[in-house]
N, C-alpha and C positions, 0 to 999 in steps of 0.2 A: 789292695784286694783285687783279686784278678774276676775280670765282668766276665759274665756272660756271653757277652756280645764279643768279647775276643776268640773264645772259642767256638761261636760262631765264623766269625772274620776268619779265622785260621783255615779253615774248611774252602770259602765264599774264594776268596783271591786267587787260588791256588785251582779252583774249578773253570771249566770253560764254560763260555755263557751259557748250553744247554744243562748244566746240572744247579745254576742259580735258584730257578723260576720251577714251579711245580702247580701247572697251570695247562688242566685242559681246556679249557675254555681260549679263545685267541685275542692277541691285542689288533682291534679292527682301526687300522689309520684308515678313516675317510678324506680326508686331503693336507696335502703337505706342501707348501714350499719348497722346492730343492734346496737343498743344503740344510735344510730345518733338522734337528735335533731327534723328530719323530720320523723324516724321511730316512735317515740314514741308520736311525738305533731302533727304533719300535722294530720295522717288519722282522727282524731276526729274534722279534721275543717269543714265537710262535713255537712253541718247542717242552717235552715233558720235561719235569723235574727230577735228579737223580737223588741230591743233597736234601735237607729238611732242615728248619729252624726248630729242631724238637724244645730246647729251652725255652723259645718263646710260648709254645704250645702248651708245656706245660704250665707256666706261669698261668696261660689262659685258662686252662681246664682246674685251675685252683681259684681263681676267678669266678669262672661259672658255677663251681662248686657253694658260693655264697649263697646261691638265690637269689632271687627277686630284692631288685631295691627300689625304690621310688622315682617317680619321673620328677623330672624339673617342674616345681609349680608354673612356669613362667609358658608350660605347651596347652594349659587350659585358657589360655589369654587369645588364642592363635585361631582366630576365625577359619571354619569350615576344615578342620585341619583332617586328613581320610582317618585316620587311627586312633583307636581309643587312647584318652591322655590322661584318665581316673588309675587309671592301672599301672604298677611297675615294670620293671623288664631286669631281664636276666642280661649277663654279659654279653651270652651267645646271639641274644636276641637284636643285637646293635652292633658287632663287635666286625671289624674287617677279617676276611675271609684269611687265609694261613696261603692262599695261591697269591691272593692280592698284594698281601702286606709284603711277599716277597719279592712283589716286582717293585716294590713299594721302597724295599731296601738296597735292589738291585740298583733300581734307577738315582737313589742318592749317593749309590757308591761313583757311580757313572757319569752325575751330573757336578759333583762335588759339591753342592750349595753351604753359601757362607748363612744361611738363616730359611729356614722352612715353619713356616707358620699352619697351624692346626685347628682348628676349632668343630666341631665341641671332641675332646679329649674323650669320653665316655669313658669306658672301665681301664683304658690305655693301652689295648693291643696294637691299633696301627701308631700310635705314637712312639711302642717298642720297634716294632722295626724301623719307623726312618732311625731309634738313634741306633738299632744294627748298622747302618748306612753310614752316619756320622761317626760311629764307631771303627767303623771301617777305616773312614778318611783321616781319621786324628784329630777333625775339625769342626767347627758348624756348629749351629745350636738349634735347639728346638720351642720354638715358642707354643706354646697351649692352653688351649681356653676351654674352659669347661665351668657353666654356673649352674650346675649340680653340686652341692658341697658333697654330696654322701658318697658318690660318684667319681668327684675328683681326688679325694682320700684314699680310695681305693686306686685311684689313677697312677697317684703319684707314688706309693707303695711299691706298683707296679715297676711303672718309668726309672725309681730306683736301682734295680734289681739289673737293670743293662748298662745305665750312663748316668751320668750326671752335667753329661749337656745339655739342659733344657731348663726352660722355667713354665711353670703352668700358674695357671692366673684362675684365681675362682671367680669367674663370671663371663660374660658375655665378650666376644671379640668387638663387639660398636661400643659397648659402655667402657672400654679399657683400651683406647687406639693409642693412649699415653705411654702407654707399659712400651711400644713399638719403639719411642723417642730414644729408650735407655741403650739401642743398640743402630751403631751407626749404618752397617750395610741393609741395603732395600734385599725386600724379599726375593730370593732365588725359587724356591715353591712352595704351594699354599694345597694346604685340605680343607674344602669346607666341607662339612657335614655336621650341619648345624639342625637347622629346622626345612625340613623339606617342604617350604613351596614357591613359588617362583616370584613373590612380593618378599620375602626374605631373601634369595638367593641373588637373586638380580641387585640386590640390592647391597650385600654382601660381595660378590663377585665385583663392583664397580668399586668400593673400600681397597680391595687388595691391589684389582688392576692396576689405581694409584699410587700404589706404595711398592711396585714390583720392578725388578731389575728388568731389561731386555732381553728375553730370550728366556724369561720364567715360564715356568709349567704348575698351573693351577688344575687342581682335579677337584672336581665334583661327585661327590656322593650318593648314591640312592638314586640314578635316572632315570629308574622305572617305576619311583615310589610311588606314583598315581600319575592320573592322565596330564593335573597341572606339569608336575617332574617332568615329562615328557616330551610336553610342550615347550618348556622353560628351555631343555634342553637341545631341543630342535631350534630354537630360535638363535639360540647360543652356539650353535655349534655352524650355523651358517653365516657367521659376521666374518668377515673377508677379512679382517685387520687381525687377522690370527692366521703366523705362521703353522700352524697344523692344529687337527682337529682329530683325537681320537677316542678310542672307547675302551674299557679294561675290563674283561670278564661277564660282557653285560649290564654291569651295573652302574661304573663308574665313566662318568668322560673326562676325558683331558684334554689342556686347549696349550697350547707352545705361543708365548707372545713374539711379536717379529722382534730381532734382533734391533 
């Protein structure tokens, strides 16, 4: 059955990097090591988009077409957490941007990683684009977590629909670090966008750290979610033991580990 994502890919290889990315907003490298991965490939991500992932897009806007589905019991547990967590959310409402997710696929075409780990999965649109990326490469799988059942169901439906290199895991990335063992290569790059606050993330970011190849690229989610996010992220983004330090869109930061 011919994916999705090849007729995507057919488009992507054949483009030069300005027609990849569809991204007015800029990717901000605040510091790089020379020779780092972000010194030499971010600053030329600056640039409009000509191409479009319209399949992914639509996929999504059939998505958002469900409505409201319920939040994870497990965000009413979550001390002081800024957002209401009684209430459901729509796909739109969580779901990575269509400029993001494309650097998102650009960068795993680019970076080739043997294993890209995800968490939380949400309704599955940025997990469609990395496997556009792996799609791309022939290779790589996608691990994801998501303990939303209602959520992940819909996730995987999704994630179908492009690949079939991935596995998604109903539950939490800390309650299931076992599911990691079943695959030999360390993490090449890592999504967390889990629960945004910095007693979770800090906490989460130090799990993957130790499980990640040299010269992996972990991105963080939501860094302006509230002042905690902020903070979390400022502090993280100035640890020296990080070959580059950057930013996607506003929202997102990315950290390059030294080689």
């Amino acid at each position: 059955m011919l994916k999705l994502a090849n007729k995507i890919i057919r488009r992507i290889v054949r483009a030069p990097l300005e027609q990849i990315l569809k991204t007015p907003q800029k990717v901000a490298v605040r510091r790089a090591m020379p020779g780092s991965w972000c010194a030499t490939r971010l600053p030329s991500l600056n640039r409009q988009v000509i191409s479009t992932f319209n399949e992914i897009e639509a996929i999504a806007t059939e998505t958002q077409s469900l409505g409201e589905k319920p939040l994870w019991e497990g965000f009413s547990q979550v001390k002081n957490y800024p957002t209401n967590t009684t209430t459901g959310r729509t796909s739109n409402q969580v779901r990575t941007s269509s400029d993001v997710g494309r650097f998102y696929a650009w960068a795993t075409i680019d970076k080739k990683p043997n294993l890209i780990v995800e968490f939380g999965t949400a309704f599955g649109v940025s997990g469609m684009y990395w496997l556009a990326g792996i799609e791309a490469n022939g290779s790589g799988h996608l691990l994801t977590f998501e303990p939303n059942h209602a959520w992940a169901d819909i996730a995987k439906s999704n994630l179908c629909r492009i690949s079939d290199k991935f596995t998604l895991t109903k539950g939490t990335f800390e309650d299931n670090l076992a599911v990691l063992d079943q695959f030999p290569a360390k993490i090449d790059m890592a999504f967390i966008d889990a629960i945004h606050t910095s007693e979770f993330v800090f906490a989460q970011l130090d799990l993957v750290e130790r499980r990640c190849a040299p010269g992996a690229i972990i991105i963080l989610d939501d860094i302006t979610f509230s002042d905690d996010m902020r903070a979390c992220w400022k502090a993280v983004s100035q640890r020296t033991r990080y070959a580059a330090v950057a930013e996607i869109g506003g929202r997102s930061g990315l950290i390059e580990l030294a080689q």
